[in-house]
mmCIF file as Biopython writes it, N, C-alpha, C and O atoms, coordinates in Angstrom:
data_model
#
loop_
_atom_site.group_PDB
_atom_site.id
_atom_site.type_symbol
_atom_site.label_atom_id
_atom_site.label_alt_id
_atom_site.label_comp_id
_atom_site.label_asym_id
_atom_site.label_entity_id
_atom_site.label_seq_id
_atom_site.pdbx_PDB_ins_code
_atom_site.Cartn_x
_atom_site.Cartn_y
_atom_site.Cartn_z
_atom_site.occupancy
_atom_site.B_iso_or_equiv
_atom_site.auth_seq_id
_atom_site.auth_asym_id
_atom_site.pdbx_PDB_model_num
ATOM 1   N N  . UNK A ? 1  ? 0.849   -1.184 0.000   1.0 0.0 1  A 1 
ATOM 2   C CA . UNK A ? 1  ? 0.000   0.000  0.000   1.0 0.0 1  A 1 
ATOM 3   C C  . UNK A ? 1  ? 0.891   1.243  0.000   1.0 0.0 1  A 1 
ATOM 4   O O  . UNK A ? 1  ? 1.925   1.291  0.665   1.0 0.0 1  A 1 
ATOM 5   N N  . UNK A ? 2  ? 0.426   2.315  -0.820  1.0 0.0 2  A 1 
ATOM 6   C CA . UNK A ? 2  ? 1.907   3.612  -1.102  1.0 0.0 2  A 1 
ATOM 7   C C  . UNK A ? 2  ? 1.029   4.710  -0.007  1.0 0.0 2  A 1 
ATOM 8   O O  . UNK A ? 2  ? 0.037   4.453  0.675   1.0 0.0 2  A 1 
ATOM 9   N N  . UNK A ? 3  ? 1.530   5.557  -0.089  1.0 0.0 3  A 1 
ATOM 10  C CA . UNK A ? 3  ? 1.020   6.825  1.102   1.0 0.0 3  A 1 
ATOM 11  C C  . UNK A ? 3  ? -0.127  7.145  0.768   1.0 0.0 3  A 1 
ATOM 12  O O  . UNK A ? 3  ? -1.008  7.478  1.561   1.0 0.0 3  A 1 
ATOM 13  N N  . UNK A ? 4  ? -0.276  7.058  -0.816  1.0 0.0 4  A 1 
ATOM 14  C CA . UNK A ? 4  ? -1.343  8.452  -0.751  1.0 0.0 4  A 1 
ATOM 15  C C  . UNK A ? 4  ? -2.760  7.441  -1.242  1.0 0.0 4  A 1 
ATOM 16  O O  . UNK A ? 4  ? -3.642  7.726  -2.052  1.0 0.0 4  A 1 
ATOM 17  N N  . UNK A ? 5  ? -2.598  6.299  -0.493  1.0 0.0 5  A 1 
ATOM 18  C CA . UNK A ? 5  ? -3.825  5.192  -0.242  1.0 0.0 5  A 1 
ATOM 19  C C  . UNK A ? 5  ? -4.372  4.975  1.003   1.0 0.0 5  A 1 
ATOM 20  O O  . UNK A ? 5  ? -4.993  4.003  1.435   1.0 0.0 5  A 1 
ATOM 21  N N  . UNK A ? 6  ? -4.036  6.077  1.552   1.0 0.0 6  A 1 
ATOM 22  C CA . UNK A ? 6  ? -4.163  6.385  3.212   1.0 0.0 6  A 1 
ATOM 23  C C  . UNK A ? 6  ? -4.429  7.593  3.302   1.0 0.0 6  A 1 
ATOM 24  O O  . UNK A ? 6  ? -3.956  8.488  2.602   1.0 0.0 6  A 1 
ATOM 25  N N  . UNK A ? 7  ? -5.428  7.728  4.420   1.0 0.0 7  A 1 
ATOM 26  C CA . UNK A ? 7  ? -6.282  8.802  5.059   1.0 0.0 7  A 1 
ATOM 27  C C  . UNK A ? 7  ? -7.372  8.939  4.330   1.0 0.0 7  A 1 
ATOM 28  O O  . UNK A ? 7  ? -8.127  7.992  4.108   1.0 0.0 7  A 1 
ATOM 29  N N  . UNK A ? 8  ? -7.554  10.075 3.906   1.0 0.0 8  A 1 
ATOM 30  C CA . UNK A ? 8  ? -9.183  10.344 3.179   1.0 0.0 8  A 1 
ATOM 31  C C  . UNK A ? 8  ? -9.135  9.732  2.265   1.0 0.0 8  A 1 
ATOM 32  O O  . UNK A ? 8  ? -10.305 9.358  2.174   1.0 0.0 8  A 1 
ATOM 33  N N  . UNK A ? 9  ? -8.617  9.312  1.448   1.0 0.0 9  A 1 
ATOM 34  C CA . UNK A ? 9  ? -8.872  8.967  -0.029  1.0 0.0 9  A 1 
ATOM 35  C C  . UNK A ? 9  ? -8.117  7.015  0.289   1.0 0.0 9  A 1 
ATOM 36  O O  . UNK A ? 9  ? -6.956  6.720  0.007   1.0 0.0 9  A 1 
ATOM 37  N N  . UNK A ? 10 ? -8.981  6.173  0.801   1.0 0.0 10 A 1 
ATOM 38  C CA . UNK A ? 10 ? -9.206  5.127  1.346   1.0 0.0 10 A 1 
ATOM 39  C C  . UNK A ? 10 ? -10.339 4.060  0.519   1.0 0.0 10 A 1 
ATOM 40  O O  . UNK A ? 10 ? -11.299 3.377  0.876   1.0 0.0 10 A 1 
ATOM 41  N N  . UNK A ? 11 ? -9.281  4.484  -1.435  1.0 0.0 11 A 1 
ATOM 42  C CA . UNK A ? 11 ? -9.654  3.342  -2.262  1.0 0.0 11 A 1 
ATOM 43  C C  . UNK A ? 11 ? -9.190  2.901  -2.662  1.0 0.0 11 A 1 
ATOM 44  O O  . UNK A ? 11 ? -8.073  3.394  -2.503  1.0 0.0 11 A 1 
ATOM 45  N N  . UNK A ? 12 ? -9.080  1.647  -3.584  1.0 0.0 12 A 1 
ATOM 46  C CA . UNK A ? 12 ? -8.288  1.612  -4.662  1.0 0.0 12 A 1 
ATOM 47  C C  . UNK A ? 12 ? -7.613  2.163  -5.359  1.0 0.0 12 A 1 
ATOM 48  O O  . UNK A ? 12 ? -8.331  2.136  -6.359  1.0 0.0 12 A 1 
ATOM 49  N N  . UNK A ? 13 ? -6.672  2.721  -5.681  1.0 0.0 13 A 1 
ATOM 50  C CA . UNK A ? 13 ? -6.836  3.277  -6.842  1.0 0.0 13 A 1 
ATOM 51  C C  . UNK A ? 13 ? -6.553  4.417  -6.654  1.0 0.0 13 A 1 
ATOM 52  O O  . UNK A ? 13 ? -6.444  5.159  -7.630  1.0 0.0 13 A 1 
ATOM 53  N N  . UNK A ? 14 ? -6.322  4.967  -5.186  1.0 0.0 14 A 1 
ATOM 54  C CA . UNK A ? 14 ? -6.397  6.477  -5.353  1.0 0.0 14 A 1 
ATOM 55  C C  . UNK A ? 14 ? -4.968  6.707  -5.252  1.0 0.0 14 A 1 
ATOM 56  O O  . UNK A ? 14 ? -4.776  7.746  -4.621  1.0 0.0 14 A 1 
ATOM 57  N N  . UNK A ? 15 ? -3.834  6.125  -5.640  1.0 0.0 15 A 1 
ATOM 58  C CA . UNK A ? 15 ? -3.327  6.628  -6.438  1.0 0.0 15 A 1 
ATOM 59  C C  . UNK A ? 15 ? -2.449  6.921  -7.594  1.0 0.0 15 A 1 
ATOM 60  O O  . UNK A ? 15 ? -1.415  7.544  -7.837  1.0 0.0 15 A 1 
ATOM 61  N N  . UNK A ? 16 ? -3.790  5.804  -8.508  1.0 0.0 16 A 1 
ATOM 62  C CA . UNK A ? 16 ? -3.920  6.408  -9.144  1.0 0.0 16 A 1 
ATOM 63  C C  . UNK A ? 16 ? -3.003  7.879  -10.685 1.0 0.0 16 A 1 
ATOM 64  O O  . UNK A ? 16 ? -3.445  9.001  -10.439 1.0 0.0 16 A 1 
ATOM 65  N N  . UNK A ? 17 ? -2.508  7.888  -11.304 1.0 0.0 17 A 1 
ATOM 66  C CA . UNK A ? 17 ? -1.761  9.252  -12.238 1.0 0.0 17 A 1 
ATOM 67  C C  . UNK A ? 17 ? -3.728  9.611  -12.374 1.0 0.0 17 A 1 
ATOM 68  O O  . UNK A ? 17 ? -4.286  10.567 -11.836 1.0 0.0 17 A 1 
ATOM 69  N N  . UNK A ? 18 ? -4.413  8.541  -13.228 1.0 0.0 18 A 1 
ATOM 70  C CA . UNK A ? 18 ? -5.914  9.515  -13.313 1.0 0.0 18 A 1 
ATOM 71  C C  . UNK A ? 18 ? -6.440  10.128 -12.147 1.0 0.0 18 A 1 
ATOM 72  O O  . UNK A ? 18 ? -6.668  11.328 -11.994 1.0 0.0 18 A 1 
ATOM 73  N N  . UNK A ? 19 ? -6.578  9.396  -11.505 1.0 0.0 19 A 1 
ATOM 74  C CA . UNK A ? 19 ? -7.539  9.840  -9.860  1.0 0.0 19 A 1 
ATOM 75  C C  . UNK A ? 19 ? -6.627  11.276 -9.402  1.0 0.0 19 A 1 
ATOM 76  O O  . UNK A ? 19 ? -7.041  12.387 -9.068  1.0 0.0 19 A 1 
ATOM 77  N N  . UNK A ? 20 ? -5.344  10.792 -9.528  1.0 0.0 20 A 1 
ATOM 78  C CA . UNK A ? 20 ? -4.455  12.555 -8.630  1.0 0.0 20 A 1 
ATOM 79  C C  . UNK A ? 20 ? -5.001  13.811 -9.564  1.0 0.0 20 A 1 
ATOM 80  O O  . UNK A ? 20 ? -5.516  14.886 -9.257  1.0 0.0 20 A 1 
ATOM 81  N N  . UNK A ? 21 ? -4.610  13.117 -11.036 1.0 0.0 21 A 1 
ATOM 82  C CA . UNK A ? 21 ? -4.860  14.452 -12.032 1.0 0.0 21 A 1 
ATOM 83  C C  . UNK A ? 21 ? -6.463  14.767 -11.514 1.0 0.0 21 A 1 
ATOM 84  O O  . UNK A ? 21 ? -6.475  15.855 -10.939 1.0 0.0 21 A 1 
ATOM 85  N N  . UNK A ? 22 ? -7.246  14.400 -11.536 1.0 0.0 22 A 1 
ATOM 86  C CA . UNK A ? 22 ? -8.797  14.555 -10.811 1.0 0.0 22 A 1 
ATOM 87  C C  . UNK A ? 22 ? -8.748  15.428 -10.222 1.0 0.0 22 A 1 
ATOM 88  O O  . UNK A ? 22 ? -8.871  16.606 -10.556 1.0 0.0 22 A 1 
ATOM 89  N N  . UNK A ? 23 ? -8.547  14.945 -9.192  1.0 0.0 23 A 1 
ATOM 90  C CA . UNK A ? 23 ? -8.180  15.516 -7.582  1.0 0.0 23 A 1 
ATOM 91  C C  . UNK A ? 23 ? -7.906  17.132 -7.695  1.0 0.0 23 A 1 
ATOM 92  O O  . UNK A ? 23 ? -8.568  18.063 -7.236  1.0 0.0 23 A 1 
ATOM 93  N N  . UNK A ? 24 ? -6.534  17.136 -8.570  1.0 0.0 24 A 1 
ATOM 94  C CA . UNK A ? 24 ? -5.769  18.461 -8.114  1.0 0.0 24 A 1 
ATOM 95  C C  . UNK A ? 24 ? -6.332  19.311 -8.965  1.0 0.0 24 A 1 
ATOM 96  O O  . UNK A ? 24 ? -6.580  20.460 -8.598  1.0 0.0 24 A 1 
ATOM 97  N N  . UNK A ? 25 ? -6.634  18.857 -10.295 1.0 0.0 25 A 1 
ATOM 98  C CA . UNK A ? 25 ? -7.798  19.964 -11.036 1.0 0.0 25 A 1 
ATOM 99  C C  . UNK A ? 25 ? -8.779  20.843 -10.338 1.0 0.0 25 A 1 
ATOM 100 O O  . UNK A ? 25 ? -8.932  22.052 -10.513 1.0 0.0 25 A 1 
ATOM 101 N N  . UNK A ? 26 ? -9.410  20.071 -9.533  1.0 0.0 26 A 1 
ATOM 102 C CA . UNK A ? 26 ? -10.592 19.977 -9.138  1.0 0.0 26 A 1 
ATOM 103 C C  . UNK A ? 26 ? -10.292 20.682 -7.907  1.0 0.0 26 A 1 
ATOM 104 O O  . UNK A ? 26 ? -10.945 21.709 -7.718  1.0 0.0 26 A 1 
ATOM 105 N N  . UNK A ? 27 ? -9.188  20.245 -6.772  1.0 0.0 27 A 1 
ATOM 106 C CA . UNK A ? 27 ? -9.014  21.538 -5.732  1.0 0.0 27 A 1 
ATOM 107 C C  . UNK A ? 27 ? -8.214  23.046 -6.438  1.0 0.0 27 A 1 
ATOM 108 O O  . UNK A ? 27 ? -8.368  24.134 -5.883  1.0 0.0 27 A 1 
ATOM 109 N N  . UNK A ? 28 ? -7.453  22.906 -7.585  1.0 0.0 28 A 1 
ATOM 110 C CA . UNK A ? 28 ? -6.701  24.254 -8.013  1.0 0.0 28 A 1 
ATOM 111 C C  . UNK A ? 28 ? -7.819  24.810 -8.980  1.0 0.0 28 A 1 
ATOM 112 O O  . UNK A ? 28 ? -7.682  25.879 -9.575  1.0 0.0 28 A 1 
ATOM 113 N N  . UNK A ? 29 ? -8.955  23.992 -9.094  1.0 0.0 29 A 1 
ATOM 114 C CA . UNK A ? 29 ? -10.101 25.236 -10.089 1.0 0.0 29 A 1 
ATOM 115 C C  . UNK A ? 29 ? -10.810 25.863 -8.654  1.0 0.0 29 A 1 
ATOM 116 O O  . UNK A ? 29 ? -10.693 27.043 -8.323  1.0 0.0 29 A 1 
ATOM 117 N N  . UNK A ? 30 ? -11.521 24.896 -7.920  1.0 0.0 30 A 1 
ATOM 118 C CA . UNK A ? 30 ? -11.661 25.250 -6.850  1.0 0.0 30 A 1 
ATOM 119 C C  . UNK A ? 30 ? -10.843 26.888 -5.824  1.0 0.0 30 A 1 
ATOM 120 O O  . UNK A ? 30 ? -11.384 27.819 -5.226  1.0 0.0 30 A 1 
ATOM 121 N N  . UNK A ? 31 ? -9.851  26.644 -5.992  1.0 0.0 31 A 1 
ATOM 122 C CA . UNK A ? 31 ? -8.977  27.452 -5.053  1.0 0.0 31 A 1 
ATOM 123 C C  . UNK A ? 31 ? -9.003  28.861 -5.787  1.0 0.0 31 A 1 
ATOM 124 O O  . UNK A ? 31 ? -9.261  29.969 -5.315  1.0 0.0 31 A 1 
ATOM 125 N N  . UNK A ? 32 ? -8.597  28.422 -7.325  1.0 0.0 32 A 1 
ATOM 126 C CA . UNK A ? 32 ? -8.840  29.867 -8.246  1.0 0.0 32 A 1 
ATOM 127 C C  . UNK A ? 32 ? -10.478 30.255 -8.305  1.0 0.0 32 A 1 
ATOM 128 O O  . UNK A ? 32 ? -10.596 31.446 -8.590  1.0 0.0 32 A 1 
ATOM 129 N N  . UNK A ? 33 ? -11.631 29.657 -8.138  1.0 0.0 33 A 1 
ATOM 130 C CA . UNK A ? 33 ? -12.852 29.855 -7.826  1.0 0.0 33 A 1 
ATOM 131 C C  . UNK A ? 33 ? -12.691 31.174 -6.841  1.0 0.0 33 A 1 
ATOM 132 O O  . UNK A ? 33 ? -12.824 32.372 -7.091  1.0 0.0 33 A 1 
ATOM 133 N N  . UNK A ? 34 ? -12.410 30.598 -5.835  1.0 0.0 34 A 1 
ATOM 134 C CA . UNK A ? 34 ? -12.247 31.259 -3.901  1.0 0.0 34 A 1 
ATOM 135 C C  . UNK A ? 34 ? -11.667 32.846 -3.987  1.0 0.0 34 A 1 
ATOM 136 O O  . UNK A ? 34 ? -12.086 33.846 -3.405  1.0 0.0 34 A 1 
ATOM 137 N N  . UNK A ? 35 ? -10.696 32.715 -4.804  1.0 0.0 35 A 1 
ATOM 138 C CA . UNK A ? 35 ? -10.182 34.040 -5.189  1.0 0.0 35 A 1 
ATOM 139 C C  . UNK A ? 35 ? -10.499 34.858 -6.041  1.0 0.0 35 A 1 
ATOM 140 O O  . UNK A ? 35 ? -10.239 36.046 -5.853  1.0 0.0 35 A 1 
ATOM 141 N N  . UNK A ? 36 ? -11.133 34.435 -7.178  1.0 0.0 36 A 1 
ATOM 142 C CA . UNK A ? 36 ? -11.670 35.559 -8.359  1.0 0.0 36 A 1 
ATOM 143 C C  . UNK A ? 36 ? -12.640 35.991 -7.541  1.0 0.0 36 A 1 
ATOM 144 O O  . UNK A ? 36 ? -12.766 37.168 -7.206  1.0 0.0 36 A 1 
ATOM 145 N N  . UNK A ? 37 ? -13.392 35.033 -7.171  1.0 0.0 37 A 1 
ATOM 146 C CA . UNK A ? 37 ? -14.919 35.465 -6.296  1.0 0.0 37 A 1 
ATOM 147 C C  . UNK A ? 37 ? -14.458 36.681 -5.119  1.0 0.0 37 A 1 
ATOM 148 O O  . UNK A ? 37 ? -14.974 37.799 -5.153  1.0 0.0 37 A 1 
ATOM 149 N N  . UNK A ? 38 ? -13.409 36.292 -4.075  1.0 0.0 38 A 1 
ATOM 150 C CA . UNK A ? 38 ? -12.867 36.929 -3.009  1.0 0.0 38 A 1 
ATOM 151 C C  . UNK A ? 38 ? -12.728 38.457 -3.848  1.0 0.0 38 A 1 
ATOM 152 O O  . UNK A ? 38 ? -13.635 39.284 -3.758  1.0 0.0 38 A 1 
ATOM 153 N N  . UNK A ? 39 ? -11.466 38.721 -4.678  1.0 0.0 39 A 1 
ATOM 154 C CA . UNK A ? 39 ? -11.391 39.901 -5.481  1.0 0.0 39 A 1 
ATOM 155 C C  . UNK A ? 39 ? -12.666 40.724 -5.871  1.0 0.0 39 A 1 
ATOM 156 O O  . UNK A ? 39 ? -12.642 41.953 -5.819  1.0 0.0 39 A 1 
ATOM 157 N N  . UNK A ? 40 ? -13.795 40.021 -6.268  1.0 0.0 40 A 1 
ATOM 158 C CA . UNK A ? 40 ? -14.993 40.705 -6.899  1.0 0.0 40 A 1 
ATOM 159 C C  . UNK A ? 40 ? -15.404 41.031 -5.850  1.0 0.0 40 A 1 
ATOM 160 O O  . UNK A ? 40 ? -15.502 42.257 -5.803  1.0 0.0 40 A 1 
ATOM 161 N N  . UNK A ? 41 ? -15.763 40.451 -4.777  1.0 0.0 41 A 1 
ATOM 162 C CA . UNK A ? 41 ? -16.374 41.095 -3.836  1.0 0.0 41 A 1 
ATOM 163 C C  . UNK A ? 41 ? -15.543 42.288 -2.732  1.0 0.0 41 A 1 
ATOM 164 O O  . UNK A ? 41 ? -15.897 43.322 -2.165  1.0 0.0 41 A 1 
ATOM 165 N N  . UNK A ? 42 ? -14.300 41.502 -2.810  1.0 0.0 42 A 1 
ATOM 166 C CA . UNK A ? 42 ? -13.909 42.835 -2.362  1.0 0.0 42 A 1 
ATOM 167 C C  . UNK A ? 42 ? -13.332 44.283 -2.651  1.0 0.0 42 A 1 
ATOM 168 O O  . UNK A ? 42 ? -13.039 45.251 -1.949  1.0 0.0 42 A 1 
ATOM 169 N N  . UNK A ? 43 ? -13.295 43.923 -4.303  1.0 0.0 43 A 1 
ATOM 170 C CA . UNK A ? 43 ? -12.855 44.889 -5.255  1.0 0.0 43 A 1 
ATOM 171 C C  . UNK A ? 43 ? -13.515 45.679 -6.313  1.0 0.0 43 A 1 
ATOM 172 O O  . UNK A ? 43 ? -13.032 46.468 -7.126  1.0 0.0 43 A 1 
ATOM 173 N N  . UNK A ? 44 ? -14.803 45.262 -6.106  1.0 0.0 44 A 1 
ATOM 174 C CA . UNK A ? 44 ? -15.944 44.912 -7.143  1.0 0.0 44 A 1 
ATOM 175 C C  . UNK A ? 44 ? -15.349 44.762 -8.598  1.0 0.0 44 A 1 
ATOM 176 O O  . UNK A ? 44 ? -15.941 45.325 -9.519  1.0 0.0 44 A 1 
ATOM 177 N N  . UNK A ? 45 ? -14.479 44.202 -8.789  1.0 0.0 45 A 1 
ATOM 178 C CA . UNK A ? 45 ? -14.135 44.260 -10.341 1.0 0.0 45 A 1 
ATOM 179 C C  . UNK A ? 45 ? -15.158 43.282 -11.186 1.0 0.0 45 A 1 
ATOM 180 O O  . UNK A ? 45 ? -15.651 42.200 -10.870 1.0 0.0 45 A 1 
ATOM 181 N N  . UNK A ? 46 ? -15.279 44.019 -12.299 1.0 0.0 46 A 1 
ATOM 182 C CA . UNK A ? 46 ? -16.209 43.560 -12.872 1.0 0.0 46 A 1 
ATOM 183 C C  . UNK A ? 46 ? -15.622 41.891 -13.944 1.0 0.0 46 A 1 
ATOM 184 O O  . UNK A ? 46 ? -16.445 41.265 -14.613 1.0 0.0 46 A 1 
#
């Protein structure tokens, strides 16, 4: 069993080259989400 088949992500598979690429898409669209949004509201840029 390698590391990153431990803790939250407690499947098969997780890890995966597809499942990581998933993953990190998905928290770094996420994260750039958090911030354009953060900026607009606190900058109102349009």
């Amino acid at each position: 069993m390698s590391d990153l088949n431990r803790g939250i992500m407690k499947f098969e598979g997780a890890d995966s080259p597809k499942a990581v690429t998933i993953f990190s898409v998905l928290l770094l669209g996420s994260i750039i989400a958090l911030i354009i949004w953060a900026l607009q509201v606190a900058y109102a840029v349009q």
